[in-house]
N, C-alpha and C positions, 0 to 999 in steps of 0.2 A: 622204270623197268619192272617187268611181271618177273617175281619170286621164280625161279626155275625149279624149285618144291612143288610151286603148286601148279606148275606144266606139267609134272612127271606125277600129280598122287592124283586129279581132275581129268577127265575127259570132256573134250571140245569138240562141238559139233559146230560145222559154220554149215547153217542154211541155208542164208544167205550172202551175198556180197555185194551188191547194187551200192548198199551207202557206203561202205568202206571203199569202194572206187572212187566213189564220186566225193566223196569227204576228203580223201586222199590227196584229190586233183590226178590221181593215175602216178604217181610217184612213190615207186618201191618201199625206199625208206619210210616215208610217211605211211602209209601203208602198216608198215611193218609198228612202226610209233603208235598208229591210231589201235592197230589190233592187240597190243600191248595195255594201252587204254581200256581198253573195252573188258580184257580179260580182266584187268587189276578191278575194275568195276564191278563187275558179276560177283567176282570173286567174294569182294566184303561181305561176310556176314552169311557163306554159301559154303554149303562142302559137298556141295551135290555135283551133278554133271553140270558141265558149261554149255551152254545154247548161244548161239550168235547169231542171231536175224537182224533185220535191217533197224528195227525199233529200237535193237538193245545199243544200237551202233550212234545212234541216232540223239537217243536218253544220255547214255555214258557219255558223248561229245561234247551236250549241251551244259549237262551237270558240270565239266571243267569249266566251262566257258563259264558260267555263273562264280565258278571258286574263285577266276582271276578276269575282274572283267575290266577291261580296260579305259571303259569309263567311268568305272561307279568306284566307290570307297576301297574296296580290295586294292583294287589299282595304286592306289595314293597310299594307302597304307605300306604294302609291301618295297614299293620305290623308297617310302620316308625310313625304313628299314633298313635299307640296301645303302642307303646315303650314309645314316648314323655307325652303322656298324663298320665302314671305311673309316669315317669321320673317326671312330672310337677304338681303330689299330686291331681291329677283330677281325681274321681275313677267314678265320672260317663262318661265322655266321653269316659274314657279305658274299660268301661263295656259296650258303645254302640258299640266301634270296636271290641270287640269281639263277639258282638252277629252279627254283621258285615262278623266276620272270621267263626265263627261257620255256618251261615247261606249260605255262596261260600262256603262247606264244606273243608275248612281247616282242617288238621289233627290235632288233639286236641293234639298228642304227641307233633307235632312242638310247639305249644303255649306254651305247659308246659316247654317247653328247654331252650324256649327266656325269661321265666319269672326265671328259675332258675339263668339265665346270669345276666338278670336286679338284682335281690335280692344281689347279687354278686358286681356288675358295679355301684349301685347306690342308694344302700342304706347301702352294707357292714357295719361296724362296728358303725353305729348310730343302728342298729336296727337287732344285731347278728340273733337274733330268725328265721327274715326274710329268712336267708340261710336254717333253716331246713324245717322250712314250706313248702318254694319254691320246693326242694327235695321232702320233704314226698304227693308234691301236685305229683310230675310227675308223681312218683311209684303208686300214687292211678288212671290218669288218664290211665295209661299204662296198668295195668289189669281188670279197669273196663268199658273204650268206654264211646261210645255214645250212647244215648242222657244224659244219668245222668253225664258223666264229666262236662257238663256248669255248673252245681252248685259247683263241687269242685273249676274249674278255676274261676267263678265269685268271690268266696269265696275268691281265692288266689290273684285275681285283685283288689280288693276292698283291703285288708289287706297291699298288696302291694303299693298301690298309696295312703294308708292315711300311711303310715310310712314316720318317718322322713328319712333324702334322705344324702347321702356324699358318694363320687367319690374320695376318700382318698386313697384308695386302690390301685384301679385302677393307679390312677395318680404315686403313689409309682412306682407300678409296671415298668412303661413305663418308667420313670426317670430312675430306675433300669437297664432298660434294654437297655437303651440307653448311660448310664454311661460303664456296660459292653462294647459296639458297640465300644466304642469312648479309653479307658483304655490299654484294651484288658483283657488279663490273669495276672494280679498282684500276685504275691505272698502270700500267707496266713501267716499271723502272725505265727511264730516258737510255739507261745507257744500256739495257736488254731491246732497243726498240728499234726496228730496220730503219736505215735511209739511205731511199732510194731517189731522193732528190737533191739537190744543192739547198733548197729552203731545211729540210728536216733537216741538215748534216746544221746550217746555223744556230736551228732551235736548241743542237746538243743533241740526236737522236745518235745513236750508237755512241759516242763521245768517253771516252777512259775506260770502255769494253775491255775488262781482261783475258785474252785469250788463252783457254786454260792448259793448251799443248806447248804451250814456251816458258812455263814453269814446272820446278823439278815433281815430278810425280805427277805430271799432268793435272797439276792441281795448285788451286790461286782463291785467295779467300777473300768475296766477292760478294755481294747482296742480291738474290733471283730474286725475292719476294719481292709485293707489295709493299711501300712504307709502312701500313695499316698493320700487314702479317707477320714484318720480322718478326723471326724466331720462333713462329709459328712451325712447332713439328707433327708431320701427318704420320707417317712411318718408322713405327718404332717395332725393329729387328722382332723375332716371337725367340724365344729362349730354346736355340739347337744350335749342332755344330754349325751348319753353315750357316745362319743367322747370326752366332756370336762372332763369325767371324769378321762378318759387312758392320756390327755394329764396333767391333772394336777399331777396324779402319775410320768409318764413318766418325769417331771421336777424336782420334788422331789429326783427322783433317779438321774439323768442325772448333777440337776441343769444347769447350764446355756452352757455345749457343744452343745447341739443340737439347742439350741433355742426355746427349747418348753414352 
């Protein structure tokens, strides 16, 4: 936004308008955005009269477009900013790089994608609620645009970087998948294993399946892994309230196999 000081102590002359229409796409607001632009432009380093022709409308345009270009380095920079400063529980620095991203008109749907990811990556289960929010932000940025998404996303960045933060998930996952990498394809416990035939039922497939809703607390203490992986833990709780709270059930049930 152009200083309202230096609307009222500068005089502006518009000589032109061709590009500010046509830059515009003919939408007021924008318009109104670009011509904002253009003054804050002239302005630096000026205390003279303000001049608007098509050139100056044209240079000032191009000049943002290089600040935040959404392919080159800028881009990546300001996103890996925007990311860590949630990550790092700073809701106003994450709320300057998006007025940052909003401003190089970044697509408001990208933002909202990388904040459903984060909600997921890094704050997962300290702060469940986070995943639907993150969700119900895209879907509302996605049919309603610009300019009123900054308020949903600001909404969604701030609630996001003050929640507490654990990468427990995540971390599971990659262990996970990297136990598979390394294992290969182990075999499923006989009594985890469908049968759907009269021969499997003789081989033992399903066979002393504990079902876990006919013992008390819905819970029966039973072997899912591979032989290979008992006791194999991927998932260890990150250190918050709602974390300590799954890990201290999770012991209760488990007691001391896992190590929780």
């Amino acid at each position: 936004m152009v200083d309202d000081d230096i609307l009222a102590a500068k005089p502006i002359t518009l000589s032109e308008y061709e590009a500010l229409i046509r830059l515009s796409g003919g939408d007021a607001r924008a318009l109104l955005n670009l011509l904002e632009l253009v003054v804050d432009f002239l302005s630096d380093g000026n205390n003279g009269p303000i001049l608007i022709d098509d050139s100056a409308v044209i240079k000032s345009a191009q000049t943002r477009t290089v600040l935040y270009d959404k392919d080159g380095e800028q881009h990546y920079d300001i996103i890996s900013a925007f990311i860590k400063s949630i990550r790092g529980s700073d809701p106003n620095a994450a709320t300057y790089y998006l007025a940052r991203m909003i401003a190089g008109g970044e697509d408001p749907k990208f933002i909202a994608r990388r904040l459903v990811i984060l909600a997921s990556e890094d704050i997962g289960n300290a702060n469940p609620t986070a995943m639907v929010m993150a969700s119900a932000c895209f879907q509302s940025v996605s049919f309603i645009g610009m300019p009123e998404s900054r308020i949903i996303l600001s909404q969604m960045v701030s609630y996001l970087a003050a929640s507490p933060k654990s990468n427990a998930s995540y971390i599971a996952i990659n262990q996970a998948q990297a136990t598979v990498a390394k294992t290969g394809d182990l075999p499923v416990p006989l009594h985890l294993r469908n049968a759907p035939s009269k021969l499997m039922k003789q081989e033992g497939y399903g066979q002393n399946y504990q079902y876990a809703h006919d013992y008390d607390e819905n819970f029966v203490d039973q072997e899912f892994m591979p032989d290979q992986l008992k006791g194999l833990k991927l998932y260890d709780p990150g250190h918050n309230a709602r974390e300590d709270e799954l890990r201290i059930r999770l012991r209760a049930l488990w007691k001391s196999k896992y190590g929780y």
